[in-house]
C-alpha positions as CSV (number, residue, x, y, z in Angstrom):
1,X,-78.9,-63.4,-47.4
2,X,-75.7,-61.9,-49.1
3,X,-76.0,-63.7,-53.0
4,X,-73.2,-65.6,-54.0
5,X,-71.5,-63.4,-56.9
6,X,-69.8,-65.9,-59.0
7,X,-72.2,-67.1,-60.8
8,X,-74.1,-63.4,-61.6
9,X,-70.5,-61.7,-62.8
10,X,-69.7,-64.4,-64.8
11,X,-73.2,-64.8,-66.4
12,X,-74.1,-61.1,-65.9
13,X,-77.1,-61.5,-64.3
14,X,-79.0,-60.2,-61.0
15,X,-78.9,-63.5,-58.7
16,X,-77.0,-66.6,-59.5
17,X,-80.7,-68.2,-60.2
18,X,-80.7,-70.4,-63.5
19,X,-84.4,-71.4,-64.8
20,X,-84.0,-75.0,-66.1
21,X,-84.1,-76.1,-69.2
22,X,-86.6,-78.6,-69.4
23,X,-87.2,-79.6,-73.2
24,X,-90.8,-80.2,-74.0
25,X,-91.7,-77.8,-70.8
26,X,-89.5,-74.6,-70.8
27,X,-90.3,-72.0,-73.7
28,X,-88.3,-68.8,-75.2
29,X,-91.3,-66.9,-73.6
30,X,-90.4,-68.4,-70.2
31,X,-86.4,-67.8,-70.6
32,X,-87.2,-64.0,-71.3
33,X,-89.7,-64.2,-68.3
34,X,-86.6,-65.5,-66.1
35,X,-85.1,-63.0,-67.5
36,X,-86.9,-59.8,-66.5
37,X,-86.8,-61.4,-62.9
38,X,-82.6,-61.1,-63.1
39,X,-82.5,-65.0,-63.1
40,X,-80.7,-67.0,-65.8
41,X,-83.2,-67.9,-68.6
42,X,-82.5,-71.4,-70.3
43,X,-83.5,-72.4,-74.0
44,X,-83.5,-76.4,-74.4
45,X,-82.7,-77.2,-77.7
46,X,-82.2,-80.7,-76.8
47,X,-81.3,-82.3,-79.9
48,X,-82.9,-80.4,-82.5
49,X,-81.9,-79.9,-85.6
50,X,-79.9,-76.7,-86.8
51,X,-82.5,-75.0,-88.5
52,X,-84.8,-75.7,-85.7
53,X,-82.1,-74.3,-82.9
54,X,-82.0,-71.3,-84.9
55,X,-85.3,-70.6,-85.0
56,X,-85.9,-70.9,-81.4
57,X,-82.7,-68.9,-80.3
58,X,-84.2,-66.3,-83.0
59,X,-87.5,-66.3,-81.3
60,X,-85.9,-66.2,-77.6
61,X,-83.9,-62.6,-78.8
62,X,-87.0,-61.2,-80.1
63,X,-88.5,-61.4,-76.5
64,X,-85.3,-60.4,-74.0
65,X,-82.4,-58.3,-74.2
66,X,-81.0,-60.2,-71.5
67,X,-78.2,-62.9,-71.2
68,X,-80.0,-66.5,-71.5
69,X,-78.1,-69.8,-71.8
70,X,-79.0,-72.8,-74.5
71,X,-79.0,-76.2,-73.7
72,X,-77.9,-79.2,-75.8
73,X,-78.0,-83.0,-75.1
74,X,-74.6,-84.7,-76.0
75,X,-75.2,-88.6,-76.0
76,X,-73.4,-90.9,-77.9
77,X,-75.6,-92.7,-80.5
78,X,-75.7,-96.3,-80.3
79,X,-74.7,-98.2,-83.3
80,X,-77.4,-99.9,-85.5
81,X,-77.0,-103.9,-84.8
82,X,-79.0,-106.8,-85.7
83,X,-79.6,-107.2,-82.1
84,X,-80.6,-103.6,-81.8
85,X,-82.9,-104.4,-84.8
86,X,-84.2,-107.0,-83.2
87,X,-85.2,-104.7,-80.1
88,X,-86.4,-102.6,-82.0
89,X,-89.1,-104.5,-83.8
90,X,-90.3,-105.9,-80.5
91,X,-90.3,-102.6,-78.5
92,X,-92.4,-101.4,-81.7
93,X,-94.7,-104.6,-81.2
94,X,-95.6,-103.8,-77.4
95,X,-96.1,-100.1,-78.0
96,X,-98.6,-100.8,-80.8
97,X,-100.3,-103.5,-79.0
98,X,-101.0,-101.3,-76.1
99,X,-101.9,-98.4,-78.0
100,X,-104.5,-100.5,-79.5
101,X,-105.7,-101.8,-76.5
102,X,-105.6,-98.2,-75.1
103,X,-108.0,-97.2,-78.3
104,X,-105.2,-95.0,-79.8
105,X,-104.4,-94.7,-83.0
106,X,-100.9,-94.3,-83.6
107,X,-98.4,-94.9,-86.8
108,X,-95.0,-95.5,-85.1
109,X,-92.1,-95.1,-87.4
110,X,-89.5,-97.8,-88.6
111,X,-86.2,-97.7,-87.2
112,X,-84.7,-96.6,-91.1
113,X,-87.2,-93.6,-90.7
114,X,-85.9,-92.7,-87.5
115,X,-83.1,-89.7,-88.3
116,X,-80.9,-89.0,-85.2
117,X,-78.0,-86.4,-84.7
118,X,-75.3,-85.7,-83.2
119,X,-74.5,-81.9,-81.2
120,X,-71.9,-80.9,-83.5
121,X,-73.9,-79.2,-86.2
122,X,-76.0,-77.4,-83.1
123,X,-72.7,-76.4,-81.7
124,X,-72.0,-73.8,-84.8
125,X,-75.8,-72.5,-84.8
126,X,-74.9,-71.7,-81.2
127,X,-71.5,-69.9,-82.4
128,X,-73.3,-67.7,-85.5
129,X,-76.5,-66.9,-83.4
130,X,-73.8,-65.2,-80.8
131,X,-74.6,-67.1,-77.6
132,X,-72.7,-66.5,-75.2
133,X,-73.0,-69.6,-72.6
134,X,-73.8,-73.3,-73.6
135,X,-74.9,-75.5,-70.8
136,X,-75.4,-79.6,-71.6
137,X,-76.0,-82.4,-70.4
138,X,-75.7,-86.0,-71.0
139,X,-72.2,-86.5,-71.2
140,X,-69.2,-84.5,-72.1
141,X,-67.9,-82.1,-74.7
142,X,-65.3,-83.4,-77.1
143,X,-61.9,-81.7,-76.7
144,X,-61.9,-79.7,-80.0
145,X,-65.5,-78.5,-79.5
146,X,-64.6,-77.0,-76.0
147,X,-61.4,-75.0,-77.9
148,X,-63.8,-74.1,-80.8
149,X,-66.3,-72.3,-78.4
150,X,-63.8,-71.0,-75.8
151,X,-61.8,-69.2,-78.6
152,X,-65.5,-67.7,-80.0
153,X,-66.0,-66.7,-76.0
154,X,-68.8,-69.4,-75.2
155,X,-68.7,-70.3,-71.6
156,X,-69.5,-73.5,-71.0
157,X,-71.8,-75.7,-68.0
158,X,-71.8,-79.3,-68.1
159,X,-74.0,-81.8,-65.9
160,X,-72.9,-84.0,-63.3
161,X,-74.4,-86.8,-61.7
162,X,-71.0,-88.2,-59.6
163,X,-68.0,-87.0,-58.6
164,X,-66.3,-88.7,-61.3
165,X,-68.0,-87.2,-63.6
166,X,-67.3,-83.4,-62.2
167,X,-63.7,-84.6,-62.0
168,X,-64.1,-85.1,-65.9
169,X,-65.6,-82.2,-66.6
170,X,-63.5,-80.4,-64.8
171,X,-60.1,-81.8,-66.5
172,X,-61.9,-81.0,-69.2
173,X,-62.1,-77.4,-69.1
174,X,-65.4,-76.6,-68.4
175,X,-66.2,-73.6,-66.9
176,X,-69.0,-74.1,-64.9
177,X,-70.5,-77.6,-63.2
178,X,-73.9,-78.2,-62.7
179,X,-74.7,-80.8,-60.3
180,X,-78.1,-82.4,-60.3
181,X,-79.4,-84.4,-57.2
182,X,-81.4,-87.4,-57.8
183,X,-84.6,-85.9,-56.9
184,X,-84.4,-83.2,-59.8
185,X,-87.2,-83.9,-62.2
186,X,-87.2,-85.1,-65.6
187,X,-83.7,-86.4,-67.5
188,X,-80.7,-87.6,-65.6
189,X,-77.5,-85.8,-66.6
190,X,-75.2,-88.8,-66.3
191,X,-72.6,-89.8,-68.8
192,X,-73.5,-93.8,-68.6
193,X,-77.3,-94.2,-69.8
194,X,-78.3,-97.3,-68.1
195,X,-76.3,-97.4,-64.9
196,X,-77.3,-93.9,-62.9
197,X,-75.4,-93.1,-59.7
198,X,-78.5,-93.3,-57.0
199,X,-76.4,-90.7,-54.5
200,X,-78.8,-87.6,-53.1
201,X,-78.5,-84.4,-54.3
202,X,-77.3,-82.6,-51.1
203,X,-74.7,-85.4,-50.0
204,X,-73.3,-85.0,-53.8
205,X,-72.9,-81.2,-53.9
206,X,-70.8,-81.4,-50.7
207,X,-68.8,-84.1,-52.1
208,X,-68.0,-82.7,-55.7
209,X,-67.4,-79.1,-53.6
210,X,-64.9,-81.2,-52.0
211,X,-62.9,-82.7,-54.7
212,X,-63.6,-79.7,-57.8
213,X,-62.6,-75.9,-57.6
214,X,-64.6,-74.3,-60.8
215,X,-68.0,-72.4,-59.6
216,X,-70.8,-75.2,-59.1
217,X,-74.2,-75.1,-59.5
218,X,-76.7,-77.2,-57.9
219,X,-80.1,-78.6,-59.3
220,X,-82.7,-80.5,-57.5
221,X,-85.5,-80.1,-55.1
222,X,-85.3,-76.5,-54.9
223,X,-88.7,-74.9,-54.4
224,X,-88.0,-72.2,-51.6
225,X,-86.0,-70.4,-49.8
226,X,-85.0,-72.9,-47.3
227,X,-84.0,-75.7,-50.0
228,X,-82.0,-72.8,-51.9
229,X,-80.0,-71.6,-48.4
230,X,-79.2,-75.5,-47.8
231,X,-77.3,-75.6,-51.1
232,X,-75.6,-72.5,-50.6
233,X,-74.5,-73.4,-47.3
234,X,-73.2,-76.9,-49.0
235,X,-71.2,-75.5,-51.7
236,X,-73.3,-73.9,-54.6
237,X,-72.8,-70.5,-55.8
238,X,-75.5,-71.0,-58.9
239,X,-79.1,-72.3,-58.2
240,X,-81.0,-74.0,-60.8
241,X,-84.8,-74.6,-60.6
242,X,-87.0,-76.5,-62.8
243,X,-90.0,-78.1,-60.9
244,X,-91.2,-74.8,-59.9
245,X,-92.1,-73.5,-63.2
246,X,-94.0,-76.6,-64.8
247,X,-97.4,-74.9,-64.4
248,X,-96.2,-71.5,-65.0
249,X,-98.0,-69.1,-67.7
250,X,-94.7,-69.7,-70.0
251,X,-94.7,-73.5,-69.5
252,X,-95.6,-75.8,-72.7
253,X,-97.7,-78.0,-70.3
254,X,-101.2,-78.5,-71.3
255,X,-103.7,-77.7,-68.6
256,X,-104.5,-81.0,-68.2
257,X,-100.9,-82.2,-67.8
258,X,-100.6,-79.1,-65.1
259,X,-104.0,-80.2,-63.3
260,X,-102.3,-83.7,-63.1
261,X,-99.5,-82.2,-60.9
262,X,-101.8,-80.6,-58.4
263,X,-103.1,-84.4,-57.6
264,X,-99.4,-85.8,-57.2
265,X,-98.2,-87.7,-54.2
266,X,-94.8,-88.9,-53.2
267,X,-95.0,-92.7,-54.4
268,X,-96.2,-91.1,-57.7
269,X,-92.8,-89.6,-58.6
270,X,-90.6,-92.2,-60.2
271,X,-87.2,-92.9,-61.9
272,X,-87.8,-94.4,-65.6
273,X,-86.4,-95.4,-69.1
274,X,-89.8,-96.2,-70.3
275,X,-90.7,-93.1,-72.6
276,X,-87.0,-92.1,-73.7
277,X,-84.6,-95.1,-73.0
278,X,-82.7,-92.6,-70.6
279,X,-84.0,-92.5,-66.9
280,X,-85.9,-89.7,-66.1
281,X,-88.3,-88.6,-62.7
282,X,-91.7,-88.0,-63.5
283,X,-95.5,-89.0,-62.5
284,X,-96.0,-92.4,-63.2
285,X,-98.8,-93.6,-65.3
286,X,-99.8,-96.8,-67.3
287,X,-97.5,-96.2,-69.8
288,X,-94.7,-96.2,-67.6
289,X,-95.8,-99.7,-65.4
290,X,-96.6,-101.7,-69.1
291,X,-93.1,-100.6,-70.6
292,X,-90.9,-101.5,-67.2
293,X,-93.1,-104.6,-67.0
294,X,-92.3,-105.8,-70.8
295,X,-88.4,-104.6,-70.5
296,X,-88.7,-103.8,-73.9
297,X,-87.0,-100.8,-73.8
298,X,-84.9,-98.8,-76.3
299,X,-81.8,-97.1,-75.5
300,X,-81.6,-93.5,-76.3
301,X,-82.5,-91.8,-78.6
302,X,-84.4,-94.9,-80.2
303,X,-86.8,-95.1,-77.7
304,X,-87.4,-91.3,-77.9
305,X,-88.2,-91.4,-81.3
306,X,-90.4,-94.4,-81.6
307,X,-92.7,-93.3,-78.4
308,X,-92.8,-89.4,-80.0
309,X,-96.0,-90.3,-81.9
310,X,-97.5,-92.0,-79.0
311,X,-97.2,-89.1,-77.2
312,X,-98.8,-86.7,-79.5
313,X,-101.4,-88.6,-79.8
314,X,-102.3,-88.7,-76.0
315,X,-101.7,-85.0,-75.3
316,X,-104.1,-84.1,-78.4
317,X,-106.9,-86.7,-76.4
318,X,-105.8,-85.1,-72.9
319,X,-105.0,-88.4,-72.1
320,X,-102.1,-88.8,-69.2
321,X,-101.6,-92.0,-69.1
322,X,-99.6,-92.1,-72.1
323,X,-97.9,-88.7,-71.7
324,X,-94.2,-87.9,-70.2
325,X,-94.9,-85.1,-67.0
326,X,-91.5,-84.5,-65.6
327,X,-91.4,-83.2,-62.2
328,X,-89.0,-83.7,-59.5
329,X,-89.7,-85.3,-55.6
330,X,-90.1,-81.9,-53.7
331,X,-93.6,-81.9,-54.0
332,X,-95.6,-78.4,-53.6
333,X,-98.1,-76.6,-54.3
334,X,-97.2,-75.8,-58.4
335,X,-98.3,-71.9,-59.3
336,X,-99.8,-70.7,-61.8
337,X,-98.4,-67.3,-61.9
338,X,-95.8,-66.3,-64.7
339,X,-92.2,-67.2,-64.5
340,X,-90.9,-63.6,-63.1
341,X,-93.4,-63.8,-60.3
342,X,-92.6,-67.6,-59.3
343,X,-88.9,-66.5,-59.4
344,X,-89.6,-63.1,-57.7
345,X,-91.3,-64.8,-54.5
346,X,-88.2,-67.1,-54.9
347,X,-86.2,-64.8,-54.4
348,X,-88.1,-62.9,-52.1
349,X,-88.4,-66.0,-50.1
350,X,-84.7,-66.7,-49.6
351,X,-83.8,-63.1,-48.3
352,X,-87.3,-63.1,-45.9
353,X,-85.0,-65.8,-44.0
């Protein structure tokens, strides 16, 4: 297969392969790992704070020499209501009580202890530390942030979920659009939090290639070299794979979480607000069928925050049913071989064909 070359001259990289940034999963260790395989390493910073983003793109430099991308999450933060309050205090309720009847002990914070941010701070970390592409998701970019990073020579990849949205992006003067199918795993990238276009992955990249002109990238249910040619042949010029990786050597994953993927069936996989108040695909667990079945969910990021501690908790016991595993509805065998070699027989894989 003859490599789309978009993507690698604009990002300067061997093949127009990006490693997802998967927050909680993905690790400066695995970005430098894509990195050696001439991929596109991702650092999620999510929605850290500065010093914290610093830190971690710090730590990523130390390992490669090679271009890598950081990743922010751009929600808007809901404003603090007495019926938000209200929510609040019962989703705290009905996460307590089930801890409890779970045996864990958890101390789940207040909602005046709960300190969230927005990405404009992380936006000037990414400036000083010299990085050199920005990819988000989430939503969009406000106008003056994209002219503040253009004029320092940021390029910039935003997240679609719809057409609309790319349309958006696009007016906006992205550079780059990354369009996620609904079978990717872990957070969906749409603007709107609670309503989440239900369109599949394949049938939206040739729509948005369709209606767009900037480069597009597409994300979901890649795992070999058939699923990659199928996007290429719809439209995409950039290739993003997340799924792959989660029981790679670089990944965060516990081996207990990673053992848990090996026993993973389709009906397992499933779309939910439960853990973060944003959907998200991942195994479902008891955790997951208690918190849709009370509807006592938080929107993001106060759901986030109140079920961190929770989650702590259970990955310290080696508990899963009270953990977030993110993985995406291609199911396959997951390696556990390092990043450059899962990308390597990737990549292999695609040009065997």
């Amino acid at each position: 297969m003859i490599w789309p070359d978009t993507i690698t001259q604009k990002f300067k990289v061997k093949y127009p392969i990006i490693q997802a940034p998967m927050f909680g999963v993905s690790t400066p260790q695995m970005t430098a790992a894509a990195g050696k395989a001439g991929c596109l390493g991702s650092l999620a910073l999510a929605d850290l704070s500065t010093d914290q983003s610093a830190e971690l793109i710090r730590e990523t430099k130390k390992l490669t020499d090679q271009p890598f991308a950081v990743n922010i999450f751009v929600h808007d933060i809901p404003e603090i209501t007495d019926s938000l309050k209200q929510q609040f205090f019962k989703a705290k309720q009905t996460i307590t009580h089930l801890a409890k009847e779970n045996n864990l002990e958890v101390d789940l914070p207040d909602l005046e202890d709960i300190k969230v941010k927005s990405y404009h701070e992380q936006l000037d970390v990414v400036i000083e530390e010299g990085c050199k592409i920005l990819s988000f998701t989430f939503g969009n970019l406000d106008d003056e942030s994209i002219q503040k990073l253009k004029e320092n020579g940021v390029t910039l990849v935003g997240t679609c979920t719809s057409v609309e949205e790319a349309l958006m992006l696009e007016n906006s003067g992205i550079d780059v659009i990354c369009v996620q199918g609904i079978e990717a795993g872990g957070h969906r990238g749409t603007f709107d939090a609670e309503n989440i276009p239900m369109i599949g992955g394949m049938t939206l990249l040739s729509e948005v290639y369709d209606h767009v002109k900037v480069p597009l990238i597409y994300a979901g249910g890649i795992y070999n070299g058939k699923t990659l040619r199928a996007a290429k042949e719809l439209g995409a010029q950039g290739f993003q794979v997340g799924s792959i990786l989660l029981a790679s050597q670089e990944s965060a994953l516990k081996p207990f979480e990673k053992e848990g993927l090996s026993r993973v069936v389709e009906k397992d996989i499933v779309l939910t607000r439960s853990f973060s108040g944003r959907y998200a695909r991942g195994i479902r667990n008891k955790f997951i069928e208690n918190m849709e079945a009370s509807g006592d969910i938080l929107p993001y990021p106060y759901q986030n925050k109140l079920t961190n501690e929770l989650r702590k908790v259970s990955k310290a016991l080696q508990n899963t049913d009270f953990v977030s595993i993110w993985a995406g509805q291609s199911i396959h065998q997951y390696s556990y071989l390092s990043t450059e070699q899962i990308l390597n027989q990737l990549i292999a894989d695609v040009e065997g064909i």
